[in-house]
N, C-alpha and C positions, 0 to 999 in steps of 0.2 A: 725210408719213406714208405717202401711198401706194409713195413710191418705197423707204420704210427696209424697207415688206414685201416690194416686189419684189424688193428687193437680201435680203434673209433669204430670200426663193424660192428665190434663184439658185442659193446660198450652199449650200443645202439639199440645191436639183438638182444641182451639183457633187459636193459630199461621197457622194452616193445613186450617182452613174454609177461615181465612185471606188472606193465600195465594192462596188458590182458588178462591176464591170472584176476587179478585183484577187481577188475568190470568185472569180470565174471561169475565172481564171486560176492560180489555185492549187487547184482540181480539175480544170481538165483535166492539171496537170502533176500530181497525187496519181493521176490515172486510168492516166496513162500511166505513169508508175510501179510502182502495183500493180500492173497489169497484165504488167508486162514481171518484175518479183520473185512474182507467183503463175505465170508460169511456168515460170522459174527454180526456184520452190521445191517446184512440183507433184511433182517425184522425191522429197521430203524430208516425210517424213508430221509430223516434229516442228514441221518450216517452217511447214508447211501450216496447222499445228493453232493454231500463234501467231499467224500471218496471219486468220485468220478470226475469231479472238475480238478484235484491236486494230484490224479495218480501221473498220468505224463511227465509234468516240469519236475515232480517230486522224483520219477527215474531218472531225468537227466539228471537232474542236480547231482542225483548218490554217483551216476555215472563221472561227472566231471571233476566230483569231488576226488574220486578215486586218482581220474588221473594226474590232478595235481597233486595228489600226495605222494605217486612214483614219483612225478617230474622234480620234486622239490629234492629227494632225496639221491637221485640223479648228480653228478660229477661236474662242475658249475665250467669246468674246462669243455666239456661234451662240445663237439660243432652242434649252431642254430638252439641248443637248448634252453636259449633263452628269449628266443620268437615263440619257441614251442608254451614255455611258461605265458608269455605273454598272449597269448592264443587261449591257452586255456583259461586265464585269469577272465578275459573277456568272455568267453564260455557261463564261465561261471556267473559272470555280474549279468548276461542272459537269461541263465537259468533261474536264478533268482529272481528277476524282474518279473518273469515270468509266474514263478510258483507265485510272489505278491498280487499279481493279477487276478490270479484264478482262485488265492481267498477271499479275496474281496468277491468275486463273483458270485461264491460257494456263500456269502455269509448273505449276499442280498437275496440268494435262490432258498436259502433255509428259513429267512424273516418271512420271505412272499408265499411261502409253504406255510408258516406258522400264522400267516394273516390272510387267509381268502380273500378276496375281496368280491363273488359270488353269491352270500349274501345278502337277507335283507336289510338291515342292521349293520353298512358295513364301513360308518363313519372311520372309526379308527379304525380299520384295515385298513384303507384308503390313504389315512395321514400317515399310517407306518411306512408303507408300501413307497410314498413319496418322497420323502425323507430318507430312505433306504436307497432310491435308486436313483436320486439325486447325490447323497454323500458317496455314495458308491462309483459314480461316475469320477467325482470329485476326485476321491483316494485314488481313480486309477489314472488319473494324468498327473497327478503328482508321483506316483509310484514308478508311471513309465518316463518322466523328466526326471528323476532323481538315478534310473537305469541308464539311459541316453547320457546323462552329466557323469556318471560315474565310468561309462565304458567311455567315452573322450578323455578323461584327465588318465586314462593308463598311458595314452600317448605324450611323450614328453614335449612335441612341436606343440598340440592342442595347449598345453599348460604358459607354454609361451606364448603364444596366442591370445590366452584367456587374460594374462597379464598386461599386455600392451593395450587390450582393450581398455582393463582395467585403469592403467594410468589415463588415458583419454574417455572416462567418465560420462565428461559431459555434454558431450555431442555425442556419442554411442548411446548413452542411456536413453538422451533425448529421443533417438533416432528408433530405437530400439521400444522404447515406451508409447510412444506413437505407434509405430508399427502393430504391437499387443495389443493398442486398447480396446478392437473390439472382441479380443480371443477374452482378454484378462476382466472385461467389462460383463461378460458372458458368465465366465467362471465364478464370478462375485453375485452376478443376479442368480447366479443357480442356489451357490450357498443362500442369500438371503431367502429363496420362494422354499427351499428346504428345512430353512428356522422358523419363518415367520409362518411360512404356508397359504399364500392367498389362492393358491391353487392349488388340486392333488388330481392324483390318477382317478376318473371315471367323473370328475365334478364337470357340472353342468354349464356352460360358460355362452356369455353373448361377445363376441371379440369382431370389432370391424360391422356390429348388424347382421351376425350371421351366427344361429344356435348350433351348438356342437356339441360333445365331451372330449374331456381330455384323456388320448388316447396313448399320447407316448411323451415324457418327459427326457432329455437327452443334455451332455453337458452345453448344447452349444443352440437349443433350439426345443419350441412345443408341439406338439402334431394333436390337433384336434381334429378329431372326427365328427362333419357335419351330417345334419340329418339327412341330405342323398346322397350319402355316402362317401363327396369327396373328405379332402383334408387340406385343415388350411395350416401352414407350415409357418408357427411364429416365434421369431429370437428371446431368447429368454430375458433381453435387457428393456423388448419391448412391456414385458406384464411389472417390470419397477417404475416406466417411465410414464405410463398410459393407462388412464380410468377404464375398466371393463368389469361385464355383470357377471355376478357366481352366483347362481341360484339354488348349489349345495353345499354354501360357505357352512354353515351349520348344522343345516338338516334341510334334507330332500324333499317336505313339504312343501307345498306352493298352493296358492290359490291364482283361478285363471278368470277372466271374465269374458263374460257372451253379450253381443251388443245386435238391438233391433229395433228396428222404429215403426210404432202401431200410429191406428188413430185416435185424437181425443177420446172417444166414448168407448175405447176399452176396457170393460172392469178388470180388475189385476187380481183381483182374488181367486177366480180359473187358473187365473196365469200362473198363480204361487203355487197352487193345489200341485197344476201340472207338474212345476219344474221340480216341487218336493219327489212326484214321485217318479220323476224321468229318472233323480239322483239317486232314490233307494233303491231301482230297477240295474242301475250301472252297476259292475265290479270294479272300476276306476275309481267310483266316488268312496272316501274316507273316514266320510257321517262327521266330518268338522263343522264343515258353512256348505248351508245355501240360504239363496238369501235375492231378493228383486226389490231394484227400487228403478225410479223416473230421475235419468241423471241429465236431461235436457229437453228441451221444450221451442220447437219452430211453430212459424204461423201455421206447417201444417201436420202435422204430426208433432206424436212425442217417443222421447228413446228412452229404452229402457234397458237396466244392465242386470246382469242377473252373476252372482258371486259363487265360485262353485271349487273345494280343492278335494285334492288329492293327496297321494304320499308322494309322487314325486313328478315330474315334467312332462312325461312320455304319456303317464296316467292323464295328466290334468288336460293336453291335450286333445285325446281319445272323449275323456269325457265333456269340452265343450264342444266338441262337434255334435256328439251324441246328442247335449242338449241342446244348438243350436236346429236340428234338424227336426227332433220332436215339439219343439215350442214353431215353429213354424208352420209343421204341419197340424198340431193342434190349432192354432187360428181359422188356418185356411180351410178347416173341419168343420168346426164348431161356429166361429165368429168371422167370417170371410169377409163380411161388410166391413168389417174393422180393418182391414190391411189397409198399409197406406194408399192414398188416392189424391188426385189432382180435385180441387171445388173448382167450377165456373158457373157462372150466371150468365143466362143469354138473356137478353133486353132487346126486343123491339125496336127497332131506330124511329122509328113514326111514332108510337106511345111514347117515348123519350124526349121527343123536339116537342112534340104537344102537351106534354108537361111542364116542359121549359118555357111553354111561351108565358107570359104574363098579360095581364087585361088591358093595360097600356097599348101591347101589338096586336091585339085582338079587336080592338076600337078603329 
């Protein structure tokens, strides 16, 4: 007895130096390696960016690789040698998932490198950038379910498990499909707004009556950033199932309008002078439109709207205040009688009934 332990000692001691010789030896050859390809790649910022996200799981990996390939060669009689494989097995479909993870990351960080999106001009950086980190979300919950399913069926209860499920289909599925729909409902609207694109990162959106950009796309949800700075936080299933405005579905142009109400005997031709040159005077204005007309007409005043764009929202903004503020104070300058005003006529009550009477009540 004593000698069957010291030979399993031995057995044990060998396997254990084996496996350390052999780590060992395949980090310092991964060390010298990196080493000599990060600086190699240190001129190449896209190298760089991929090197830095796969060099970790890519250690473990070479590490676990190694020790399964003592373990395998290892004496199948060995006490626990076969937890220890099954330890490592699971190791490795970690490691793996892992290293899948971080290129995917690595390939969305080297497109978003390769697409500014900073930019004046930065339609398509915008659709790449979307579509990147949309698909990219995508690939990594199928990557980390395809790791999670593959480290359970090492275990032989899970496989039986999965089976009995299996035969009971139809109430599990049921049960099970309901449960997902709105994880799975999510994961589907993500794919669609990343094919189709009614949305991308930085576009301009009206969602709910509230202007924003879109600031973060994620598998399970949108985050728009509103103009005072909150965020309003919307399910991706909601932008397939519900009408909302993009104002840079195409291009970032916009035309804005400025609304004001003069009196009848306003001549408009000051008015156009002005607002021409309020717009030439702006650096928001774009030199596409400007443009005044009379788009309504009260008993006592009339409105007038004045047409005015820019290159993009923030611009056209800026510039109708600009020009709301100079056509106002141009009236109140120049033509003050003309602002709006209340008419009334006072009438005499006495001149009024002595008018009314007729010659009949006079007799």
């Amino acid at each position: 007895m004593h000698d069957a332990f010291s030979l399993t000692g031995n057995l044990w001691l060998d396997n254990l130096v084996a496996a350390v010789a052999a780590v060992l030896v395949l980090l310092l050859a991964f060390t010298i390696t990196s080493a000599l390809v990060r600086r190699f790649a240190g001129r190449y910022p896209l190298a760089s960016a991929f090197l830095d996200r796969t060099r970790y799981p890519a250690r473990w990996l070479l590490v676990i690789i190694a020790l399964q390939f003592v373990w395998e060669q290892a004496p199948s009689q060995l006490p626990l040698i076969g937890a220890v494989r099954h330890a490592t097995s699971l190791g490795l479909i970690c490691a793996l998932t892992w290293l899948g993870l971080r290129v995917i990351s690595a390939f969305v960080a080297i497109v978003t490198l390769l697409n500014p999106a900073d930019g004046a001009d930065n339609l398509r950086a915008r659709r790449l950038q979307t579509q990147v980190n949309v698909l990219g979300r995508t690939l990594m919950v199928f990557v980390f379910v395809i790791g999670v399913a593959g480290a359970l069926m090492t275990f032989p209860s899970v496989r039986q498990i999965g089976a009995s499920l299996l035969a009971s289909a139809g109430v599990a599925g049921l049960v099970a499909g309901l449960a997902a729909r709105p994880v799975l409902g999510n994961l589907i609207a993500g794919l669609q707004l990343a094919l189709t694109q009614p949305i991308r990162l930085d576009d301009v959106l009206i969602v709910e009556g509230e202007w924003g950009r879109v600031e973060e796309i994620t598998g399970a949800f949108v985050v728009v950033r509103l103009w005072d700075e909150r965020r309003l936080v919307v399910p991706l299933q909601w932008f397939i199932e519900h009408p909302f405005q993009n104002w840079t579905r195409t291009s970032s142009n916009i035309i804005g309008t400025v609304f004001w109400w003069v009196d009848y005997h306003m001549p408009l031709e000051p008015l156009r002078a002005e607002l021409e040159r309020l717009c030439r005077s702006a650096p928001e204005w774009d030199g596409r439109l400007v443009l005044l007309q009379v788009t309504d007409a009260s008993e006592k005043s009339i409105q007038l709207r004045a047409l005015v764009s820019s290159s993009d929202s923030s611009r056209n903004w800026d510039l109708r205040c600009h020009v709301r503020e100079g056509l106002i104070a141009f009236i109140a300058r120049e033509y003050p009688e003309y602002l709006p005003h209340l008419r009334a006529e006072v009438v005499d009550r006495g001149q009024q009934a002595a008018a009314m009477k007729t010659p009949l009540q006079e007799g």
